[in-house]
N, C-alpha and C positions, 0 to 999 in steps of 0.2 A: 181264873186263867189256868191253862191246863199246865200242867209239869213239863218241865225240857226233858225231852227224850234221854236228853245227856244226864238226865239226875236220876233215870230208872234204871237202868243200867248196869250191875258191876260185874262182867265176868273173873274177876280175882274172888267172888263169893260166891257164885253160881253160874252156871252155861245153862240152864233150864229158864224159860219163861213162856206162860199163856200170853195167848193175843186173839182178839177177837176182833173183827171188823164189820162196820153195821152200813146198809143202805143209806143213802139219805132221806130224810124224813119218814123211816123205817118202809120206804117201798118194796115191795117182793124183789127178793132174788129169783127164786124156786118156787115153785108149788103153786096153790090154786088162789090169787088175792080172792077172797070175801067179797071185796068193795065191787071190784067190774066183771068178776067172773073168766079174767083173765088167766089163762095154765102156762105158768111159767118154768111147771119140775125138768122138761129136758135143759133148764141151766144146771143143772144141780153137777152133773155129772162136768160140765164147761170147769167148776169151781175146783173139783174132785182130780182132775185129769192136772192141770192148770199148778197145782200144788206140788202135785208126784212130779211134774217135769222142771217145777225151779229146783225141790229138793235133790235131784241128781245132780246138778250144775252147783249149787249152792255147800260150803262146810257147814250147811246146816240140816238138823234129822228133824223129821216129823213123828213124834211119839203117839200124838192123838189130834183126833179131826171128827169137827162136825157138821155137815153141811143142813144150815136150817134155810126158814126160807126168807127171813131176810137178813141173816149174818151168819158168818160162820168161826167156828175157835179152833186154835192149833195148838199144840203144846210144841215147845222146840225145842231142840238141844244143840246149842252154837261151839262146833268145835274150831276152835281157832288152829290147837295144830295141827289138825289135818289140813288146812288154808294153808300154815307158815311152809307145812312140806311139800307144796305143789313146785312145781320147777316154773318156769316164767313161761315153757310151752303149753305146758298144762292152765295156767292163768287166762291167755291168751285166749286157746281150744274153748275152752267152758265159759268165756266172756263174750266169745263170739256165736256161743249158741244162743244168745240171749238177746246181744246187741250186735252191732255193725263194724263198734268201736271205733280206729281210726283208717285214714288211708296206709299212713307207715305200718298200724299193727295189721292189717292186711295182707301188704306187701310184704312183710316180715313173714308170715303163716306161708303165703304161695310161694315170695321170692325172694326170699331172703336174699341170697347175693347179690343183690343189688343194693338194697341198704347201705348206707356207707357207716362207721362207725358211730359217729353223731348221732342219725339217725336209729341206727339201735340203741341207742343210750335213751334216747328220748323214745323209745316203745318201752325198757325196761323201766323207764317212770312212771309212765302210763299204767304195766301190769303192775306195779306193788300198790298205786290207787283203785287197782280192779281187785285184788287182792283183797285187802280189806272190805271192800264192798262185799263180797264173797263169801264174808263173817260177820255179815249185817243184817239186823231183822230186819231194820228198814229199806234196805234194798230189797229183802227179799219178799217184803209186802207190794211193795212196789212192783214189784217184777210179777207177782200172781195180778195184783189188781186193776193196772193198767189194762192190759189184755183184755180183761172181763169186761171193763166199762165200755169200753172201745167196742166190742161183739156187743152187750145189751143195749147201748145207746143204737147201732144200729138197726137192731131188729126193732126195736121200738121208733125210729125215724126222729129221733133227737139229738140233741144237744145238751152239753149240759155235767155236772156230777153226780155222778153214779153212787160214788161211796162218800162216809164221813170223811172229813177232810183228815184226822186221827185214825188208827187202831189202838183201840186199848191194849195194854201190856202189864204183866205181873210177873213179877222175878222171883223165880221158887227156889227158897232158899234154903232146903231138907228136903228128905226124900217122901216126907209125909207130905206135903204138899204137891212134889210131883204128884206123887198117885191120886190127892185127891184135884187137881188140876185134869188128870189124865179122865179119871171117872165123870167128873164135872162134864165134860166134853162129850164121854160118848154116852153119857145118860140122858142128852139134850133131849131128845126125839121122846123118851119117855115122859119129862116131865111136863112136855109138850103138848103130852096126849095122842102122838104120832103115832107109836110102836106101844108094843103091848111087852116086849124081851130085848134083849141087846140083841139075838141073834135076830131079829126083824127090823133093827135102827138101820133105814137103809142113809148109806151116803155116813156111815160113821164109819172108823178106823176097828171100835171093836167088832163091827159085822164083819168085818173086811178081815181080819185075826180069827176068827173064828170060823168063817169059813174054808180059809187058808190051811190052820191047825187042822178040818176033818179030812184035810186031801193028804194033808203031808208036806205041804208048799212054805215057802215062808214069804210074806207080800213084799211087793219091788212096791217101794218109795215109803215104806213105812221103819223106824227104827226097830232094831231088833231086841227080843227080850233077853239078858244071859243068865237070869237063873240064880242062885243062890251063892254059886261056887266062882261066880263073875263077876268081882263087885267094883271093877274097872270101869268107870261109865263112859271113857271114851270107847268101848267097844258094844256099847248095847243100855238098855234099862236093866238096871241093878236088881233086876225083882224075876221071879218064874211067872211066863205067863199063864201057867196052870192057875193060879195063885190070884192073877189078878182080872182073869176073866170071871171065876168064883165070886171075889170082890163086889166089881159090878151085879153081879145076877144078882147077888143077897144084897148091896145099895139099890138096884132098884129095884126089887119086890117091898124092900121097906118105902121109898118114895112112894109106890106107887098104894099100898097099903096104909100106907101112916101110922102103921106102927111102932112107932119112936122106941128105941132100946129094946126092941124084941129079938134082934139080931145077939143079945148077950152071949150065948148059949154055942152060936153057932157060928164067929167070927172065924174067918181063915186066919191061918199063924201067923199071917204076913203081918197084922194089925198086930198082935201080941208082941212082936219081935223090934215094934215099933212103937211101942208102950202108946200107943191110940185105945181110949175106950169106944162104944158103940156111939155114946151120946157124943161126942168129940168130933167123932169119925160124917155122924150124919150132917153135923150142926158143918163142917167142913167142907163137905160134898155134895149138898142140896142146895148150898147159898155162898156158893164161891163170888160172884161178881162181886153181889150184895154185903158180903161179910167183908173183906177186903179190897185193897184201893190195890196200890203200886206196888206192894212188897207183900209176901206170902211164905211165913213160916215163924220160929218160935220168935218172942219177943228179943233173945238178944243176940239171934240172927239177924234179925231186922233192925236192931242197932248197928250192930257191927256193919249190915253191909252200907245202912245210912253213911255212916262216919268213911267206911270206904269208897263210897261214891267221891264225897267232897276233898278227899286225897287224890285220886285218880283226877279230878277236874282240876286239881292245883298244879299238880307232876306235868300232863300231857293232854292233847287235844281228846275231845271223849272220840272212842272207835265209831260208835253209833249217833247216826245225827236225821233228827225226825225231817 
């Protein structure tokens, strides 16, 4: 029986979690099925576009993204206060990009003065339920996934579920795990046998950064990197992305080579700075799904946020509900 959404969970010990969502009965999203000789790749970009337009609306960042062809992974970072500070207009505005909401929070948006007090009371109950939603990965799975299945079922003239009835989730809880969550993701295409370099993984987040970094640009829907001297992670990924496009390149020339521990020699500092060896670093980053379940990072990280889940569920209703 799968885990309650409400027991993965603890933002009191991290805002970072991977999530992946898989087809049903692993059918193509993207690309070319094998089986019927079907070309499915103009979804990929559906998936791609789909993601960047919930994260503007959403208090949630997308650090990394990989669109395969029949699932894809996100890394995310759920800022709640950026949610708690939206004013109830702002709540409203970005709920109604998404949904229809109600007739009163309608009437409220166009015509307010007409509302009678009551009835604003009863929109502002509304927006602190849309609020929270807002700081939700499972709204916010919801809100890319619905959309999708809804356009694939019709181009294909069915009925029926599109995706797992779940998205799997992993709560990163250090910053070693971000990166190797983040790497995980867009080394997908590599170990796939897609891409031959990061700068060729089309439809990942680090194609998308590195093409960005040769212009000068910084990408709209993607979290931004701050660097060394930023280590504030509500304003960015606590890392330089000089640093951790480096990373990737030398993880996947070792993937794709096999040569385990060859990287000794030539490890960027970001790994030394984070007392990671090579054999650590690989055995982390090549076999994320497989090597770990629900929780990601040192052992008595993954105690403490355990014990902190089951507080959080005794205190108050969980935020996140599958």
């Amino acid at each position: 029986m799968p885990t309650p959404r409400a027991q993965l969970v603890s933002l009191a010990d991290t805002p970072w979690y991977h999530v992946v969502s898989r087809c049903v009965r692993r059918a193509f999203l993207c690309g070319v099925d094998a089986y019927s000789g079907q070309d499915y790749e103009h979804r990929r970009p559906w998936v791609e576009k789909r993601v960047a337009a919930v994260a503007r609306v959403f208090a949630i960042d997308v650090a990394a993204y990989a669109i395969m062809s029949n699932h894809y992974h996100l890394v995310l970072h759920v800022d709640v206060d950026r949610a708690a500070a939206w004013s109830m207009d702002d709540v409203i505005e970005r709920w109604h990009a998404l949904f229809n909401g109600t007739r009163l929070s309608q009437r409220y948006q166009h015509a307010r003065s007409t509302l009678t007090d009551g009835e604003v009371a009863h929109v502002r109950t509304c927006a602190e339920v849309w609020r929270a939603r807002l700081a939700d990965i499972s709204w916010f799975m919801r809100c890319v996934n619905e959309p999708i299945a809804r356009q694939a079922n019709a181009e294909d003239r069915c009925t029926g579920l599109f995706w797992e009835g779940r998205f799997k989730s992993q709560a990163l809880l250090d910053d070693a795990a971000v990166l190797a969550a983040m790497a995980y993701a867009d080394l997908n295409p590599i170990r796939a046998n897609l891409a031959e370099t990061p700068e060729t993984s089309e439809h990942t987040s680090i194609k998308r950064r590195i093409e960005q970094a040769k212009s000068g640009n910084i990408p709209s829907g993607l979290m931004r990197f701050q660097g060394d001297a930023h280590r504030d992670k509500h304003e960015g990924i606590p890392f330089a992305l000089a640093h951790y496009v480096e990373l990737v390149d030398l993880t996947g020339r070792v993937v794709r080579g096999g040569k385990r521990g060859a990287m000794d020699d030539t490890l960027p500092p970001i790994l030394e700075r984070l007392g990671i060896d090579a054999d650590t670093w690989l055995s982390i980053s090549t076999t994320f799904e497989t090597s770990f379940q629900n929780w990601v990072g040192t052992e008595a990280a993954i105690q403490r946020a355990t014990r902190n889940v089951g507080k959080t569920r005794s205190r108050s209703p969980p935020l996140f509900a599958a």
